[in-house]
C-alpha positions in Angstrom: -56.0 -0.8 -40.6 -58.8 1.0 -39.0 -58.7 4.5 -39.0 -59.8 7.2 -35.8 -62.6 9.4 -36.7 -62.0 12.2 -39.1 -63.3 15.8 -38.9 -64.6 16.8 -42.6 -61.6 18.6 -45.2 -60.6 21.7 -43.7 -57.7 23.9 -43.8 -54.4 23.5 -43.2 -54.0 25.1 -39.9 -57.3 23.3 -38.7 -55.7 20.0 -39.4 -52.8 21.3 -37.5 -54.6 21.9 -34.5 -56.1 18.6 -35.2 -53.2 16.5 -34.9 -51.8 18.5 -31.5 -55.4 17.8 -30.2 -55.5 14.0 -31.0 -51.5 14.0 -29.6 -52.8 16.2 -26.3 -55.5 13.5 -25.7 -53.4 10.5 -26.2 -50.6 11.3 -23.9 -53.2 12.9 -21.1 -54.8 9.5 -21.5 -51.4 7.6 -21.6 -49.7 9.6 -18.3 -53.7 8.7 -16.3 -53.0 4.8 -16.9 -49.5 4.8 -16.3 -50.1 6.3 -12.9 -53.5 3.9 -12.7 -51.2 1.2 -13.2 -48.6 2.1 -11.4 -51.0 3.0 -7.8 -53.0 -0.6 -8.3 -49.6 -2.1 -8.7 -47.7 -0.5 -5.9 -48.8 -2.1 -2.5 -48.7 -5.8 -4.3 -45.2 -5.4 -5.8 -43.9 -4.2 -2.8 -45.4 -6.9 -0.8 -43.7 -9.3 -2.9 -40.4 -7.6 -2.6 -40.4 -7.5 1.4 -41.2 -11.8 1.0 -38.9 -12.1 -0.9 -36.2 -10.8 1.5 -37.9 -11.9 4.2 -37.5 -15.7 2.9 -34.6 -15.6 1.1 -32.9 -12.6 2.9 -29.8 -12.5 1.1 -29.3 -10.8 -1.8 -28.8 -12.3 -5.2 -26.8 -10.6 -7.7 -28.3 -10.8 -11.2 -24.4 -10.1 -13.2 -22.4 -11.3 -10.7 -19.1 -9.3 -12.0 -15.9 -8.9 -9.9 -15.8 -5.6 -8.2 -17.8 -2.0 -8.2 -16.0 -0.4 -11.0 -16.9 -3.7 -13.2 -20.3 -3.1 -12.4 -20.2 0.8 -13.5 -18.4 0.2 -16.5 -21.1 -2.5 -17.4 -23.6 -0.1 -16.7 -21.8 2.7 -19.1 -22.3 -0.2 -21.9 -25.6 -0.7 -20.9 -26.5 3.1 -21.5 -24.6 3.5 -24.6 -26.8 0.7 -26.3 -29.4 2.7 -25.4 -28.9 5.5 -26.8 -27.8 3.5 -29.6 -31.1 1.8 -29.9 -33.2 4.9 -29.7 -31.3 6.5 -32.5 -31.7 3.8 -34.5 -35.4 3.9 -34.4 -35.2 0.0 -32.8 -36.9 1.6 -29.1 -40.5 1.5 -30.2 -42.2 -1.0 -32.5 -44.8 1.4 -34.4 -47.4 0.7 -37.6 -46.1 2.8 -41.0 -49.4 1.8 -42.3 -51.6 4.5 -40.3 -53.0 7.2 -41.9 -54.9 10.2 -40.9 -56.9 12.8 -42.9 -56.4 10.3 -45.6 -53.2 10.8 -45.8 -50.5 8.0 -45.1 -47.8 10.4 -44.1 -49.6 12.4 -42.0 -50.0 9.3 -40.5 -46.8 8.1 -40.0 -45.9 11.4 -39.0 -48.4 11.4 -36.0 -47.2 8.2 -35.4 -44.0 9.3 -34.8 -44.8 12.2 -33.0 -46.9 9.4 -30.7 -44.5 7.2 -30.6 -42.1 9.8 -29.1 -44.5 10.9 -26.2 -44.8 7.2 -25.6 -41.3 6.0 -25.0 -40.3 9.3 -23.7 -43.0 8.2 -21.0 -41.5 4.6 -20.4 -37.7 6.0 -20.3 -39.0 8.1 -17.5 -40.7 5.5 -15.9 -37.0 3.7 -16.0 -35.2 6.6 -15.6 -37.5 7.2 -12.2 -36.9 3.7 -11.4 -33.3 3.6 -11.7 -33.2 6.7 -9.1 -35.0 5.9 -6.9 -33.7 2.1 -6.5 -32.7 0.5 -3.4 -30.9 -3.0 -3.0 -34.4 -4.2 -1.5 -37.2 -3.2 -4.2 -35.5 -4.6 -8.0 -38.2 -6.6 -8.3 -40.9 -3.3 -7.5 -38.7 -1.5 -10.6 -39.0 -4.0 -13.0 -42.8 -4.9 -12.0 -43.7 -1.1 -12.8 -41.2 -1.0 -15.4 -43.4 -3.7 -17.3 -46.8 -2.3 -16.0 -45.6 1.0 -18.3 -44.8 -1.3 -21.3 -48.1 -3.0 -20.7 -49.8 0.5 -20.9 -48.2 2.0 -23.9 -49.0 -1.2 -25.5 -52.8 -0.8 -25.1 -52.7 3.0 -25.7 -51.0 2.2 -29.1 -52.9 -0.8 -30.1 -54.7 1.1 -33.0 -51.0 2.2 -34.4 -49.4 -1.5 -33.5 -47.5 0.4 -31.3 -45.4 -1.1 -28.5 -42.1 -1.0 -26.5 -39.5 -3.6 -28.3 -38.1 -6.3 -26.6 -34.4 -5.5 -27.0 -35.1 -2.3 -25.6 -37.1 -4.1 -22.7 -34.2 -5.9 -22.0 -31.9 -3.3 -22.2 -33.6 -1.5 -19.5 -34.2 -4.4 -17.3 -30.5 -5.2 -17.2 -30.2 -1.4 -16.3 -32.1 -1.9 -13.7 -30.1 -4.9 -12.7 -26.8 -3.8 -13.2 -28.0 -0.6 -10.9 -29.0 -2.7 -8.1 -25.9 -5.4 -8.1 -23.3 -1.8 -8.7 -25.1 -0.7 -5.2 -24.7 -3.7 -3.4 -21.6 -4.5 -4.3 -20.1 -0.5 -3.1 -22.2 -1.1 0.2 -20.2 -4.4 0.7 -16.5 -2.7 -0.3 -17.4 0.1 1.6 -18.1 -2.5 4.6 -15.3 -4.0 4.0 -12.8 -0.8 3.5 -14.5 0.0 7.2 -13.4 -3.4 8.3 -10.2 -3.2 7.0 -9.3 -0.2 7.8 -10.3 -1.0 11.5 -8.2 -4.2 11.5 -5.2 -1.9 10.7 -6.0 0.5 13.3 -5.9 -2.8 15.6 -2.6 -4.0 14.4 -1.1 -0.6 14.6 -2.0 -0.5 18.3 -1.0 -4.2 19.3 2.4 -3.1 17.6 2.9 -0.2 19.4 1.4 -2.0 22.6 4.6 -5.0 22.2 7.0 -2.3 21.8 6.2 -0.8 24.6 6.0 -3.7 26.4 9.5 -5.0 24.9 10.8 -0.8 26.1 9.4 -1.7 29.2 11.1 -5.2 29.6 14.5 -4.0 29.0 14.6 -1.5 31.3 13.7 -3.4 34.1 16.0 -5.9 32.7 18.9 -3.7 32.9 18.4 -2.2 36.2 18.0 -5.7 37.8 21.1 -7.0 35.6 22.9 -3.5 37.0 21.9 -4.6 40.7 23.1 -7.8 40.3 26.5 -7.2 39.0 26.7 -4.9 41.8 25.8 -7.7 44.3 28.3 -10.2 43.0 30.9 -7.5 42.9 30.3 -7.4 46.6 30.4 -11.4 46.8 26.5 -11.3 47.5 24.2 -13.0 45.5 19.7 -12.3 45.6 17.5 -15.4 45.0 14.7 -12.9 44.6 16.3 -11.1 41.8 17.6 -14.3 40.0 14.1 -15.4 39.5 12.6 -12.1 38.6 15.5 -11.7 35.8 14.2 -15.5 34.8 10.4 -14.5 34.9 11.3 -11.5 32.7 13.6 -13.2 30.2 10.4 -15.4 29.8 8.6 -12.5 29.1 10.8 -11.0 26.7 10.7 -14.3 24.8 6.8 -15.0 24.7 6.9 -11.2 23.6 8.8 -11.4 21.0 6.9 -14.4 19.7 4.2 -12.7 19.3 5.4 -9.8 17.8 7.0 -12.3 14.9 3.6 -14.1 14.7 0.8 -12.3 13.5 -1.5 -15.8 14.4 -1.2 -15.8 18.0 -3.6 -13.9 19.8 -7.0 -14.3 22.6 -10.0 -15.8 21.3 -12.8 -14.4 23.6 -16.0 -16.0 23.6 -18.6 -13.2 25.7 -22.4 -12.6 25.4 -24.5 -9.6 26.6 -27.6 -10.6 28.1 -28.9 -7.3 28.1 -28.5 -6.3 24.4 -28.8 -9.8 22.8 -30.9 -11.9 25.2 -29.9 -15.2 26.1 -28.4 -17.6 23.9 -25.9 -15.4 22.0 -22.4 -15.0 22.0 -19.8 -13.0 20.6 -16.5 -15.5 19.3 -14.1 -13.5 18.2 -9.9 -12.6 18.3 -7.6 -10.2 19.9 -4.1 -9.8 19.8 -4.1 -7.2 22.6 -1.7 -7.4 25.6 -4.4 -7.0 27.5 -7.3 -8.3 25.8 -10.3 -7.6 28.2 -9.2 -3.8 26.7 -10.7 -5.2 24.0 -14.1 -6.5 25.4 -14.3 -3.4 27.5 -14.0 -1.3 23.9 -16.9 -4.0 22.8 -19.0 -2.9 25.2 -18.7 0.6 24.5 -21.7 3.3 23.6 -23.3 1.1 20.7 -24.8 -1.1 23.4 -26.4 -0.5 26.4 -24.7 -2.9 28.7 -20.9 -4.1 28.9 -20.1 -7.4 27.8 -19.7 -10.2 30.1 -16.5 -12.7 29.3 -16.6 -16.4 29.3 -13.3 -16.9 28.3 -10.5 -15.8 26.8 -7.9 -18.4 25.5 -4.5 -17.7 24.1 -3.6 -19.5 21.2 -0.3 -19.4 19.0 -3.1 -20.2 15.9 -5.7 -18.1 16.7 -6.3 -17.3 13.3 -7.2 -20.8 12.4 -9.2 -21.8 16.3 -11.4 -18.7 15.4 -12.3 -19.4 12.0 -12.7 -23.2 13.3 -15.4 -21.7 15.6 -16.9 -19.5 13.2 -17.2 -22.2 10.6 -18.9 -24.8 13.1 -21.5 -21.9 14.1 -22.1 -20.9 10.8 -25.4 -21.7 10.3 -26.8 -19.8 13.7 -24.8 -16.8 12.9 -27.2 -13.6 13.7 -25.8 -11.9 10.3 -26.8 -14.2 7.5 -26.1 -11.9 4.8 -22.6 -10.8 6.5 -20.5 -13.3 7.7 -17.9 -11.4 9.0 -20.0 -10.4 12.2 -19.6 -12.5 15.1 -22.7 -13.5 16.9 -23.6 -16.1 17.3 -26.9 -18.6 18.4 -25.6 -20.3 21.1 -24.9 -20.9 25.0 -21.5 -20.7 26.7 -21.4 -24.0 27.2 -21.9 -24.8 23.7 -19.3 -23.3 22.9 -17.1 -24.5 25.8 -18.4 -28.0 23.9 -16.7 -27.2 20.4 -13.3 -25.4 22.3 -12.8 -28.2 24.5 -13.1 -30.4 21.5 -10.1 -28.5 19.1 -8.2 -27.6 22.4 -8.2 -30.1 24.8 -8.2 -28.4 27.9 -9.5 -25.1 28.8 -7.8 -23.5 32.7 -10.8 -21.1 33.0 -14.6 -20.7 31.5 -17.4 -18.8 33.2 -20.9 -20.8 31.7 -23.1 -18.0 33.7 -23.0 -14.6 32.8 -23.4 -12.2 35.9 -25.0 -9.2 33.2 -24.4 -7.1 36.6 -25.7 -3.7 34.7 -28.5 -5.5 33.0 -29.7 -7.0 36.4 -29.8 -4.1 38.1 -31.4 -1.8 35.3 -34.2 -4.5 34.3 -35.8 -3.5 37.4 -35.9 0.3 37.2 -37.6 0.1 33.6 -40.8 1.1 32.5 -43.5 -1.0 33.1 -43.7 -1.5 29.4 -40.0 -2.3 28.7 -40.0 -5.0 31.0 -40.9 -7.7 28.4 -36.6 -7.0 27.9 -34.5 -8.4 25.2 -34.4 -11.7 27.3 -37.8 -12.0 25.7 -36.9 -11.1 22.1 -37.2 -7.4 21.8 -37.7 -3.8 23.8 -41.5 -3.4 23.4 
C-alpha cells in the first residue's frame, strides 16, 4: 500500500499536529468536491426529474405499502438499520492496512478518524436530501446522493475507502420510503377533504328532504282540513282534489329519495371562460334544487359561472355517473387524480354517450351562452385577449 509523504521523526506533539493537518486538508478537500459535484450535477438532474413528470406525469410509488402510517413505520425500520449499521462499523468500507509515520496503528487510527469525516459528510448529504425532498425531485436526491458516494470514493482511494453498498441501499430506500410516505399523506389528506365535503353534502340534502317532507305535510293538512270542511258543507273543489294528488306525488317521490342514497342529478356543464372550449364538468347531485349546486360550482375559485347543459334525474345516478366517467377516462384533465371531473369533450359528446345509456333525454343545451365571459372578453387588456378559448391567459 502506498504511503502519503512523511515529515522526518519528530515529537510527539508534532506528529499530533500532523495528523489534524493531513485530516483538515482531507475533509476541506472532500466538502470542495462534494459541492463541485453537487453544482455540475444540479441543473442536469433536475432536468431529468421535470421529463420525467412531464412524460410520465403520474407518480410511481417505489414500496407501494397500504396506507401513511405503513409508510412511517417502514421508514422507522429503515432508520433503525441505520443506526444499526453505523455502529457496527458496516457504513464505510476502509483499508486496516494504512500506515502513517511508520506506524500501522496510527494508521488505522487516521483512518478511522477519516473515515468518520467522510460518512458524516454523506449522512448529511442524505440527511439534507431527505429534508428537503418533494414528491417531484426523488430522482435529484438519489442522483446527488450517489454523486457524494462517488466523491468519498475518490478522496479515499489511497485508504480503499468507500461508502458500502448495504448502507447505499439503506439510504436510497430512505429516500424512497420518504417520497412514497409524502405522497401517499397528500392523497389521504385529499381524500379526508373529499370526504369530509361529501358528508357536508349529504348532511344538507338530508336536512333539505326534511324540510321539504315538513313542508309537504303542512300543506297537506291544511288542504285535507279545507276539504273536510267542504264536504261537510256538501261542496266538493276540483282544484283542491288535484293539488292534494300533485302533493301526495310529491310526498312519495320524496320519500324515495330520502330512502335511496343513488338517486340524484347528473349535470353535465362547461365554463368557456375558465376552461376554454371543449371541457365539461360530469358530475352528481342529490340537491332538491340542483342548479344550487352549479351556482356553488361557479363560486370565487373561477372567474365565470358555469353554464348547464343538462341536468338529468336518475334513480342510479351513482352507477350513470361513474358510467360517464369511465367512458371519458382517458381525456380526463386530472390524470393523476381521478376523482376530478373534467373532462375533454363537447356537450354533444356527451349528449352522444347519455343518450346511448338513457334512451331519451327531455332537455340538453349543446351551446353554452358563457354570458359573463362574452361580455368581459371584450373589456380585457389588450394582452389578455389571446383568452383561455386559446389555451391560456397570456
Amino acid at each position: 500500500m502506498a504511503e502519503p509523504a512523511r515529515e522526518p521523526q519528530s515529537s510527539e506533539p508534532a506528529q499530533g499536529s500532523a495528523r489534524v493537518a493531513f485530516l483538515e486538508a482531507e475533509n476541506s478537500a472532500l466538502r470542495q468536491q462534494l459541492a463541485a459535484q453537487a453544482s455540475s450535477s444540479t441543473e442536469y438532474v433536475e432536468l431529468d426529474d421535470s421529463r420525467v413528470l412531464q412524460e410520465v406525469g403520474i407518480y410511481r410509488y417505489h414500496h407501494p405499502l397500504e396506507n401513511a402510517a405503513a409508510f412511517r413505520d417502514r421508514l422507522n425500520e429503515i432508520e433503525a438499520q441505520v443506526v444499526e449499521l453505523v455502529k457496527l462499523d458496516r457504513a464505510i468500507v476502509k483499508s486496516n492496512r494504512f500506515t502513517f509515520d511508520n506506524s500501522l496503528a496510527k494508521g488505522r487510527r487516521m483512518a478511522q478518524d477519516l473515515a468518520k469525516l467522510m460518512l458524516r459528510a454523506y449522512n448529511a448529504e442524505a440527511d439534507n436530501s431527505i429534508r428537503s425532498l418533494r414528491v417531484g425531485n426523488v430522482v435529484t436526491a438519489k442522483r446527488r446522493l450517489e454523486a457524494s458516494r462517488t466523491a468519498i470514493a475518490k478522496l479515499g482511494n489511497m485508504m480503499e475507502m468507500h461508502i458500502s453498498e448495504e448502507f447505499h441501499q439503506l439510504r436510497n430506500q430512505e429516500i424512497e420510503l420518504t417520497a412514497d410516505w409524502l405522497m401517499r399523506k397528500q392523497e389521504e389528506k385529499e381524500a379526508e377533504r373529499e370526504e369530509r365535503a361529501r358528508l357536508r353534502e349529504e348532511r344538507r340534502v338530508e336536512r333539505e328532504l326534511a324540510e321539504e317532507r315538513a313542508r309537504l305535510d303542512k300543506e297537506r293538512s291544511h288542504i285535507m282540513n279545507a276539504l273536510d270542511a267542504l264536504r261537510a258543507s256538501g261542496q266538493a273543489d276540483s282544484g283542491l282534489e288535484h293539488r292534494l294528488e300533485s302533493i301526495d306525488e310529491a310526498i312519495t317521490q320524496n320519500d324515495f329519495r330520502a330512502a335511496n342514497i343513488r338517486a340524484g342529478y347528473i349535470y353535465v356543464i362547461s365554463n368557456r371562460g375558465a376552461f376554454g372550449d371543449g371541457v365539461v364538468k360530469i358530475g352528481l347531485t342529490r340537491r332538491l334544487e340542483p342548479a344550487d349546486r352549479v351556482t356553488e360550482l361557479g363560486g370565487a375559485s373561477v372567474p365565470f359561472r358555469f353554464d348547464i347543459h343538462t341536468l338529468f334525474f336518475s334513480e342510479d345516478a351513482v352507477t350513470l355517473e361513474n358510467e360517464l366517467h369511465v367512458h371519458f377516462a382517458s381525456r380526463a384533465l386530472n390524470q393523476a387524480n381521478f376523482r376530478k371531473e373534467f373532462f375533454f369533450a363537447t356537450p354533444s359528446e356527451v349528449r352522444g354517450v347519455l343518450m346511448d345509456k338513457v334512451g331519451s333525454l327531455l332537455e340538453f343545451t349543446e351551446d353554452a351562452a358563457a354570458t359573463e365571459f362574452m361580455q368581459s372578453r371584450s373589456l380585457w387588456p389588450e394582452r389578455s385577449v389571446a383568452g383561455p378559448a386559446t389555451g391560456h391567459l397570456k
